[in-house]
C-alpha positions in Angstrom: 0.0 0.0 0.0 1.5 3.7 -0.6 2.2 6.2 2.1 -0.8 7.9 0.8 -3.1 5.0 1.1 -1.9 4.2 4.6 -1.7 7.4 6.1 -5.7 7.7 4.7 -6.3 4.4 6.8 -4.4 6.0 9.5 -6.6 9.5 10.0 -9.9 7.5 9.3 -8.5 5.6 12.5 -8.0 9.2 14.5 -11.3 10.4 13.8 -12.9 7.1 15.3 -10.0 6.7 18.4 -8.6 10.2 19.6 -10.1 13.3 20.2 -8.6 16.7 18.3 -7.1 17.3 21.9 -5.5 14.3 22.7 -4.0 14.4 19.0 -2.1 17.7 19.4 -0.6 16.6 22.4 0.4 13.5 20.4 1.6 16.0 17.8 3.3 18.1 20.0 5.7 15.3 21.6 6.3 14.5 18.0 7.3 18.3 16.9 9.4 18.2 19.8 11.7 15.4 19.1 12.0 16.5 15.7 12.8 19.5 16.5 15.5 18.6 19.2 16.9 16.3 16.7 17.3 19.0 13.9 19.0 20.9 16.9 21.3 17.8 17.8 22.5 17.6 13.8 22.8 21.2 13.6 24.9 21.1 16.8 27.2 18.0 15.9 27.7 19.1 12.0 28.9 22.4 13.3 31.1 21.2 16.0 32.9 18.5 13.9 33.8 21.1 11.4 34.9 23.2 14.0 36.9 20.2 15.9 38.7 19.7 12.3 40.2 22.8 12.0 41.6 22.8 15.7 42.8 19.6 15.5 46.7 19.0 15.5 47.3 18.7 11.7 46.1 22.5 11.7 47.8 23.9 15.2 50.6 25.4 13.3 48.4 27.3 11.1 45.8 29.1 13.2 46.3 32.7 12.7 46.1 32.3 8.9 43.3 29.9 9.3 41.1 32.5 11.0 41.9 34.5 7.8 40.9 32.0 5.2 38.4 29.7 6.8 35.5 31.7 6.8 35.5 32.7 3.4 36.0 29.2 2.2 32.7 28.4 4.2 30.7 31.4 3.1 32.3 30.0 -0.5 30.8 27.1 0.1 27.2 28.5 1.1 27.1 30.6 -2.1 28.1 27.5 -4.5 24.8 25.5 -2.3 22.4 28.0 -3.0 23.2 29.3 -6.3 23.7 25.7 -7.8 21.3 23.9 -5.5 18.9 25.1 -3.4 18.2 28.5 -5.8 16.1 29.2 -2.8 16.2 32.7 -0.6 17.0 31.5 2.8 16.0 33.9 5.6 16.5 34.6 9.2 15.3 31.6 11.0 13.1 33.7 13.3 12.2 36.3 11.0 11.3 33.7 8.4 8.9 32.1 10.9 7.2 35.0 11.8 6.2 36.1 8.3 4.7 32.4 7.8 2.6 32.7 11.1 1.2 36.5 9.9 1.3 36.2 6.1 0.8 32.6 5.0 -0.7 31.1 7.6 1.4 29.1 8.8 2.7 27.3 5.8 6.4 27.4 5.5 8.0 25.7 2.6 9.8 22.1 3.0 13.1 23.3 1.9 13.6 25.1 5.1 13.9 21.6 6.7 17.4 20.7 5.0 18.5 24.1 3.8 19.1 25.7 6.9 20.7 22.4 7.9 23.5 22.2 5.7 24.4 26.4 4.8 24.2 27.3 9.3 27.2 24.7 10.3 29.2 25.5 6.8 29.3 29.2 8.0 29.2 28.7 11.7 31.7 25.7 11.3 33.9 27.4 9.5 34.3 30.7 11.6 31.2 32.7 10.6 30.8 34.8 13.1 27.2 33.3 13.7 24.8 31.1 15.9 23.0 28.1 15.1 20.1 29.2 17.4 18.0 31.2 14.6 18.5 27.9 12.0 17.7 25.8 14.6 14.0 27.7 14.9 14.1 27.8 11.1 14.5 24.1 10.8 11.6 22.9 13.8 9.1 25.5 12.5 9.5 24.2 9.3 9.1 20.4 10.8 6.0 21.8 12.6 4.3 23.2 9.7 5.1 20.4 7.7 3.6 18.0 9.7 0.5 19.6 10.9 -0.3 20.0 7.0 0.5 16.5 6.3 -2.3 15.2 9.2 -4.2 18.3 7.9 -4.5 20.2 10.8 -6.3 23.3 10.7 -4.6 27.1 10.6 -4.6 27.2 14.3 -3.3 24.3 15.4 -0.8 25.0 12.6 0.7 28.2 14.2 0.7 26.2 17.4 2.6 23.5 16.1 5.2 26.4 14.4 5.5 27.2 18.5 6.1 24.3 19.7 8.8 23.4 17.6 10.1 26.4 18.1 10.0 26.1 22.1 11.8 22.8 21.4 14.9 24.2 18.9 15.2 26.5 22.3 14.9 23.9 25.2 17.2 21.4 23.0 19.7 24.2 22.1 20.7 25.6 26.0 18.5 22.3 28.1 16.4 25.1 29.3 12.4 23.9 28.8 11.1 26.7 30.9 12.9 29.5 28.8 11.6 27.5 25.9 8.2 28.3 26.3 8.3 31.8 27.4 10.5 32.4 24.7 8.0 30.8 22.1 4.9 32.8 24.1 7.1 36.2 24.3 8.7 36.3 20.8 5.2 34.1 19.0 2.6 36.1 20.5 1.0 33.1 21.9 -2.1 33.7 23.9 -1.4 32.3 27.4 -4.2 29.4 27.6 -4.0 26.1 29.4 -4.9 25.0 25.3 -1.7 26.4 24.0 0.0 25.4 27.6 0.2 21.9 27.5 1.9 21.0 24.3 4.2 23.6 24.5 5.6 21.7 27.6 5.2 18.3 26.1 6.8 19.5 23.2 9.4 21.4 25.1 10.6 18.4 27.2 10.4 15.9 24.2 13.1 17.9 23.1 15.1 18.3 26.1 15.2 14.3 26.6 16.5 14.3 22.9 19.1 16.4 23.5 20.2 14.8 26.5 19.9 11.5 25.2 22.0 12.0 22.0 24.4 15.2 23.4 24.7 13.7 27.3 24.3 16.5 30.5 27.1 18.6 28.7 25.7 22.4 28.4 25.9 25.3 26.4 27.0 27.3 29.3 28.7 26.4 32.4 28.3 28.5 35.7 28.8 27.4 39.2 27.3 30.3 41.5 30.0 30.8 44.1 29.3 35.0 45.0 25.1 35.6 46.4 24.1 39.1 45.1 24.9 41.4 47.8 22.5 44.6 47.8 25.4 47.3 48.1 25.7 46.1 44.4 22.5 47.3 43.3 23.4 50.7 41.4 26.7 49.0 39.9 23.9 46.5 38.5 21.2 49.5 37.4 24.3 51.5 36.0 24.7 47.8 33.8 21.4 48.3 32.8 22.0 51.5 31.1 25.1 50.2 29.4 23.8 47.4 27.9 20.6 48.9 26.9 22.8 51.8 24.9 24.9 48.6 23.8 21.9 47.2 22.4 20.6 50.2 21.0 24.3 50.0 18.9 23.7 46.4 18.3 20.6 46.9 16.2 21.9 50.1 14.4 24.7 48.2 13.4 23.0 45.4 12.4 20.2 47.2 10.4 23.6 49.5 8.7 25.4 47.4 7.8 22.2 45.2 5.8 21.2 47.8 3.7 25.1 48.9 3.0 24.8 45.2 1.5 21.6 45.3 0.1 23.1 48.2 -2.5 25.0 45.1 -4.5 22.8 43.2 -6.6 25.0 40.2 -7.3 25.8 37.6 -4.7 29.5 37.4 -5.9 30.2 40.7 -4.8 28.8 40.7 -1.3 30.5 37.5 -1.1 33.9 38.8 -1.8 33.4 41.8 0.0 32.0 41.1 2.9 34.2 37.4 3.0 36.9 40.1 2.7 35.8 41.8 5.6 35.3 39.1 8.4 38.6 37.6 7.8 40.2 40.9 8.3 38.3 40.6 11.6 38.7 37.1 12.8 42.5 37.2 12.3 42.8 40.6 14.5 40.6 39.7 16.9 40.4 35.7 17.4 37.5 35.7 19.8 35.2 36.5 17.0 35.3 33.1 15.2 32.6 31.3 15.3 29.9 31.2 17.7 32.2 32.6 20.3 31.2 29.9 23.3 34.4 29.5 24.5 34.5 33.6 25.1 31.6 32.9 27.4 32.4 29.7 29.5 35.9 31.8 30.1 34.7 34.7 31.0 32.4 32.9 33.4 35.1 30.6 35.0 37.0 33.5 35.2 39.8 33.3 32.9 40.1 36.1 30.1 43.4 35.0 29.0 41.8 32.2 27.7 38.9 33.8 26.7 40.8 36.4 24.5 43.1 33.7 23.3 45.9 34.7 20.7 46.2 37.6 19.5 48.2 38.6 16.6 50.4 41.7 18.2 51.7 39.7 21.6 49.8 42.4 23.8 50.8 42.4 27.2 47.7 40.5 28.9 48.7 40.8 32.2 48.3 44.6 32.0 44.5 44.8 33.2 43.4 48.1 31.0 44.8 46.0 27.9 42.4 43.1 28.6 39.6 45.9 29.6 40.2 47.2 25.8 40.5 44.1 24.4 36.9 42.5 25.9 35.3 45.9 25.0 36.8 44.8 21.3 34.9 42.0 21.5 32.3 43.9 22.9 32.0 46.1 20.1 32.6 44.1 16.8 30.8 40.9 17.7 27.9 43.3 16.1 29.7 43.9 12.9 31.4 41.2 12.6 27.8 38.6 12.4 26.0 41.0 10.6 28.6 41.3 8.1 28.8 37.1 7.8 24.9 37.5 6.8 25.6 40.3 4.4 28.4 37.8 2.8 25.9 35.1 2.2 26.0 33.6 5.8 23.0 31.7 7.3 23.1 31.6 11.0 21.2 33.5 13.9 21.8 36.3 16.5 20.8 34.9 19.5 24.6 33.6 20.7 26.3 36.8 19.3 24.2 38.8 21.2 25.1 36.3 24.6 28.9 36.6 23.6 28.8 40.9 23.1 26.7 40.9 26.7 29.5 38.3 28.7 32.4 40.3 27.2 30.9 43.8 27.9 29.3 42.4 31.8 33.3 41.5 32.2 34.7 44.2 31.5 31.9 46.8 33.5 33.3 44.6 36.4 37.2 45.0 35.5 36.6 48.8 35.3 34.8 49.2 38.6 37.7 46.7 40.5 40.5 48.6 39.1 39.2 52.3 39.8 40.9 52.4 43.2 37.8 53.2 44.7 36.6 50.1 47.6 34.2 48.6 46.3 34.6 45.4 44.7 32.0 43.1 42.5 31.7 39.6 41.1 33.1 39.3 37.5 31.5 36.0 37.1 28.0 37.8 38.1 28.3 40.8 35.6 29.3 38.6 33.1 26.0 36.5 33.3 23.8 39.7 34.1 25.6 41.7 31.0 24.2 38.7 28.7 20.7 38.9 30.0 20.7 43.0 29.2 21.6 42.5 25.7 19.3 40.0 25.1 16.3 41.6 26.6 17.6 44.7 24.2 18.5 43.5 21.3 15.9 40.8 21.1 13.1 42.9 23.0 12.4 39.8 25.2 13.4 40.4 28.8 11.3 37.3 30.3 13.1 35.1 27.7 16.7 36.9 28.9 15.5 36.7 33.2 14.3 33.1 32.8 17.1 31.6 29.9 20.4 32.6 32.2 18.5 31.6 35.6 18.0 28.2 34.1 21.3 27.5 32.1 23.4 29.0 34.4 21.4 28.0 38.1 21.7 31.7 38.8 18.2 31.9 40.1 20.1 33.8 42.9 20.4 36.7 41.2 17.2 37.1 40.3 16.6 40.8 41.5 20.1 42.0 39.2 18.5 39.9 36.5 15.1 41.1 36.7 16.5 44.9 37.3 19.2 45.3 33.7 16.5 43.3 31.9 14.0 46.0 32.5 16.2 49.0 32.3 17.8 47.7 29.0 14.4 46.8 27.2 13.2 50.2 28.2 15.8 52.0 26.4 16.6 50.1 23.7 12.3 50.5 22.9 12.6 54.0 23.3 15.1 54.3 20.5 14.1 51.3 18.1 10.8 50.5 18.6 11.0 47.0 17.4 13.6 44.2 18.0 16.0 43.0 14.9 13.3 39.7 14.5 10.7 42.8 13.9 11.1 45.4 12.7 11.0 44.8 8.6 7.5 42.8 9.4 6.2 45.7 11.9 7.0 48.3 8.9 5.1 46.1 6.1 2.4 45.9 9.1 3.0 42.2 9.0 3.9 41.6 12.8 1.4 39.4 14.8 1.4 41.0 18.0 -1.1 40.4 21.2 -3.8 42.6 19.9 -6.1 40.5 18.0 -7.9 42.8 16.4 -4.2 43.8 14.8 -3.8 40.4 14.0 -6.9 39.6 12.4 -6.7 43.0 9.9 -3.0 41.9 9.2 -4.2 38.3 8.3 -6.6 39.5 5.8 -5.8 39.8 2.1 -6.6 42.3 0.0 -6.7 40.4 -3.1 -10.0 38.7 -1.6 -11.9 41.9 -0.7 -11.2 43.8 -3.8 -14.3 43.5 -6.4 -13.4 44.2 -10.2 -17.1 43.8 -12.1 -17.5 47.5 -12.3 -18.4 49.6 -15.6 -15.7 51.9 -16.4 -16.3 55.2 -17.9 -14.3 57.4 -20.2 -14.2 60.8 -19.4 -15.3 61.9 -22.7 -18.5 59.9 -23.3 -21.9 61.4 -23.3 -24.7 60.8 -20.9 -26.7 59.0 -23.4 -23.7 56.0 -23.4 -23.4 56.1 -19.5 -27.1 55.3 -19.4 -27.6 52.8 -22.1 -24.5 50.7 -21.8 -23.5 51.9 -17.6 -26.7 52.3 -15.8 -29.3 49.9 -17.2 -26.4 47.1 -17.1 -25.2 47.3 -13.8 -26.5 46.9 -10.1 -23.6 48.9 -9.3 -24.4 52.8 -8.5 -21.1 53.7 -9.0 -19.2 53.7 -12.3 -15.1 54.3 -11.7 -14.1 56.9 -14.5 -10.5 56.4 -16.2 -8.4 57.7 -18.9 -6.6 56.2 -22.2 -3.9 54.8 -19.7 -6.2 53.1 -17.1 -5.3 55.9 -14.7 -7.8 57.0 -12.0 -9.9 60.2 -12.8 -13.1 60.1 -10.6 -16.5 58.6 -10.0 -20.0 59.1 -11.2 -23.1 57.7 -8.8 -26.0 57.2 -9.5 -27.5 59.9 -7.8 -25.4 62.3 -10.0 -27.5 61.3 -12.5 -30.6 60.5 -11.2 -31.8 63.8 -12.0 -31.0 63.7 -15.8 -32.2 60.5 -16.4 -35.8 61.1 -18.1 -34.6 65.1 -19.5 -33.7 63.4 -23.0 -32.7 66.6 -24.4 -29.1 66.0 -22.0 -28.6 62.9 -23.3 -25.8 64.4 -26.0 -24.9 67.4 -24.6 -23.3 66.4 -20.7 -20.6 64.2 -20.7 -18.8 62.0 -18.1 -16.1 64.8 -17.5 -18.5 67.5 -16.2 -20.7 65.4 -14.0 -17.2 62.8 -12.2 -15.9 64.3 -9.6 -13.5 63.6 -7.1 -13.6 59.5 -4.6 -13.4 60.4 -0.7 -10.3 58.7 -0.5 -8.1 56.1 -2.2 -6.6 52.8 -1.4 -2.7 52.2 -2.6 -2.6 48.7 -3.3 1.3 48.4 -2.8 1.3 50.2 0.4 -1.5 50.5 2.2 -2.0 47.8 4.9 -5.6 46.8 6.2 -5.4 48.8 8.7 -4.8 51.8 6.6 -7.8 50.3 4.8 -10.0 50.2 7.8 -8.3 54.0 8.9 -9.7 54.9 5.7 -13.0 53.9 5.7 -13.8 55.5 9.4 -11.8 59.0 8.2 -13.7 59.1 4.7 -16.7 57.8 6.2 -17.5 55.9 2.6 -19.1 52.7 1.7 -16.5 52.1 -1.3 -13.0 53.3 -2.4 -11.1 52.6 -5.3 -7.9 50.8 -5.4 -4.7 51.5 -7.2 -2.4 49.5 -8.2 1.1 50.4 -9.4 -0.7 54.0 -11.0 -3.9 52.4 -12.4 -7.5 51.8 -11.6 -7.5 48.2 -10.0 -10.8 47.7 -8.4 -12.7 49.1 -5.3 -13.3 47.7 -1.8 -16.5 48.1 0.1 -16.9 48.5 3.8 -19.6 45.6 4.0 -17.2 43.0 2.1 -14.3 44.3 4.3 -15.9 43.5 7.4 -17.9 40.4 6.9 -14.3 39.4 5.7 -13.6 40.8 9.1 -15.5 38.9 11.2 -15.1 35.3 9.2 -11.3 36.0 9.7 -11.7 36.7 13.5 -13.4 33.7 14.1 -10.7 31.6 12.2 -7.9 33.3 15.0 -10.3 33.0 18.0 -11.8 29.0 17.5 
């Protein structure tokens, strides 16, 4: 029997043995482990390319490797999707977010394997990336792809997407609470005991794969040996502000240096510029290659020598302000150095950069207040874990995701207050200057972000394409009334007729009631034309740019029943107020059932 035959058997047996409940839970365990084994291959690909290049053969040659290496990876990427894939591959996150508002939920099979094989080519090979963005590319893609093929409606689609997503996190850093308040905080997810429950069976199906194929090895290794001590507080707050301004940085950088790259059409010459560029980087500042989890663990155990590692002009580490400069480095071109990988061709994520840029700048905050001279004196090993949850809750505008995630890897759940207090101050200012986070902020300008408000969410999910109406009479300015009433008025329910010139541009509208009056005074029938009785719409709808909110805006300001549409300069169609919200209110009870 085919798969198709058998899997027909197989649903006919759901609908007759489990309820719709009981089957997402079954789903959800199922996402899970796919998703934590898409995590577990992405992990091992990486770290066996990485292993091969510090292996012994190589030792002699490290400096010139750091050089090299990365653009033979991003090489490698670019050959893959120019001769392969021919596919865009996006920002895992990103990517996901524009399926859940735009295309409800469907995201292409490709994004299974593709992210799979380019993220450990460029992270492997010294891209200055993480794997934590392909990792969420790779399970959302697993959990949209499996809810479509037990056809699972739109709803439990997106919740599916979550799921996985919640379990690329929890496999990733063996953190299954963070998991889920990262999927509810950066997914939108209502909070409901519906949505609850798989996301924990799907988070710890994932966990239990990743400890079951990787062992109780983790991402990040803390031992908390110094409590918080409350004469710390205003060194912490002072953090705060520094890491929200470093964020702030972050994401101009980041957003910079993308469009500097968007300006180049072809591939080959972002590549080679942008190849260029990192290995300039990697081989002054070592610390930059790769992932950068080493910098982290160091920093955290206390060792910076290690943590800095080799650098190419035999700077004298045991002079403290040196190694201050040097972690402020990192600090700083962590930021330029992943977003130029991406600009290169690079498929990776943010999340890890952004941990590495907070561990090194939390460090050095902590060097600078010990070697002031003044009495007091802080944990290094605390400021280093606090400075990673400030950038993250800047940069990635998720401070619940940044308190919970570094309390659970790291055991700090001590240092809850310092966590709590630089999460808050750095997501405030980092939203005051950029109002939405690097996942964001191109889908919150096409008004494409899915956000908590529903009624946002339900305009945004509607489609313009299926409210516009076309079956209208159009007029030409210079035909008589005689013409309008013959082959307009007695053919049409309509009672408006759009009026439009020799190049299908826009000129006005004629209603019926303009010519109600005229319409038995014969002796008018060849002497008005169209162009003396149109006059101006009460507003029009840009097809290319106006969202359905601007629609909706529209509609209330105008107070009309119909507008025309335009599309790129010409008459397209109109919309009318009833079709727009009985389309409304079908759409809302898609999102809320």
């Amino acid at each position: 029997m085919s798969f198709k035959g058998l899997l027909r058997k197989f649903l006919i047996w759901k609908y007759k043995h489990i309820s719709e409940a009981q089957f997402i839970y079954i789903l959800s365990i199922l996402v899970g482990f796919l998703a934590g084994m898409g995590t577990v291959v992405l992990k091992n690909l990486t770290h066996t390319i990485r292993h091969l290049f510090n292996s012994y053969v190589f030792k002699d040659y490290q400096s010139t490797l750091y050089f090299i290496l990365p653009i033979i990876g991003l090489l490698l990427v670019y050959i893959i999707k120019q001769t392969w894939l021919k596919k865009h591959i996006g920002h895992g996150i990103s990517t996901t977010l524009h399926a859940i508002s735009k295309l409800n939920g469907i995201i292409p099979r490709y994004n299974i394997y593709a992210a799979l094989i380019t993220a450990p080519l460029t992270a492997g090979f010294g891209g200055s990336v993480g794997l934590q963005g392909p990792a969420v590319s790779v399970g959302s893609a697993l959990g949209s792809n499996a809810a479509r093929l037990f056809h699972m409606n739109r709803k439990t689609r997106l919740l599916l997407i979550a799921c996985a997503a919640a379990g690329a996190m929890a496999s990733m850093f063996k953190a299954p609470i963070a998991a889920i308040i990262f999927a509810i905080e950066i997914f939108s997810l209502d909070i409901a005991f519906a949505s609850l429950v798989p996301l924990l069976l799907a988070s710890v199906s994932a966990v239990v794969t990743s400890y079951f194929f990787l062992g109780t090895d983790v991402l990040l290794r803390f031992e908390l040996t110094d409590t918080f001590q409350i004469n710390d507080i205003g060194f912490y707050a002072l953090l705060g502000v520094v890491t929200g301004l470093m964020s702030v940085y972050y994401s101009k950088v980041f957003f910079g240096i993308t469009n500097f790259f968007k300006q180049f059409d072809s591939r080959a010459k972002r590549l080679v510029i942008g190849g260029l560029a990192i290995g300039t980087m990697l081989y002054i500042i070592p610390p930059l290659y790769g992932e950068g989890y080493g910098v982290m663990n160091n920093l955290l155990k206390g060792d910076h020598i290690a943590a800095i590692g080799n650098t190419p002009f035999n700077l004298n580490l045991e002079n403290i302000w040196i190694v201050i400069g040097l972690l402020l480095g990192i600090a700083v071109f962590k930021a330029i150095a992943m977003t130029t990988t991406f600009g290169a061709g690079g498929v990776g994520g943010v999340f890890i950069p952004t941990l590495v840029m907070g561990s090194a700048l939390g460090n050095a905050f902590a060097k600078i207040i010990n070697n002031l001279g003044l009495d007091f004196h802080v944990s290094e090993s605390n400021f280093t874990l606090i400075g990673m949850t400030g950038l993250m809750a800047g940069v990635l505008h998720a401070p619940l995701t940044a308190i919970f995630l570094i309390a659970e890897i790291t055991g700090g759940y001590e240092l809850f207050v310092p966590l709590m207090l630089v999460a808050a101050i750095s997501f405030s200012i980092t939203k005051y200057y950029i109002s939405h986070s690097i996942y964001t902020l191109k889908l919150a300008k096409r008004g494409e972000l899915i956000t908590h408000d529903k009624d946002k969410n339900v305009l945004m999910m509607l489609e313009i394409d299926k409210v516009i109406e076309t079956n209208f009479i159009i007029l030409k300015p210079e035909m008589k009334l005689r013409e309008v009433l013959e082959n307009a008025v007695a053919k049409s329910s309509r009672n408006h007729f759009p009026v439009v010139n020799e190049k299908h541009e826009f000129l006005g509208v004629i209603r019926l009631d303009d010519v109600r009056h005229m319409m038995f005074n014969t002796e008018l029938y060849d002497k008005v034309d169209v162009e003396s009785l149109m006059h101006a719409d009460a507003g029009i709808i840009n097809y290319e740019k106006d969202t359905m909110r601007h629609i909706m805006d529209k509609f209330k300001t105008s107070g009309a029943w119909n507008l025309p549409v335009i599309k790129q300069g010409k008459y397209y169609g109109y919309i009318s107020k009833s079709k727009l919200l009985t389309a409304y209110r079908r759409q809302l009870i898609n999102v809320t059932h």
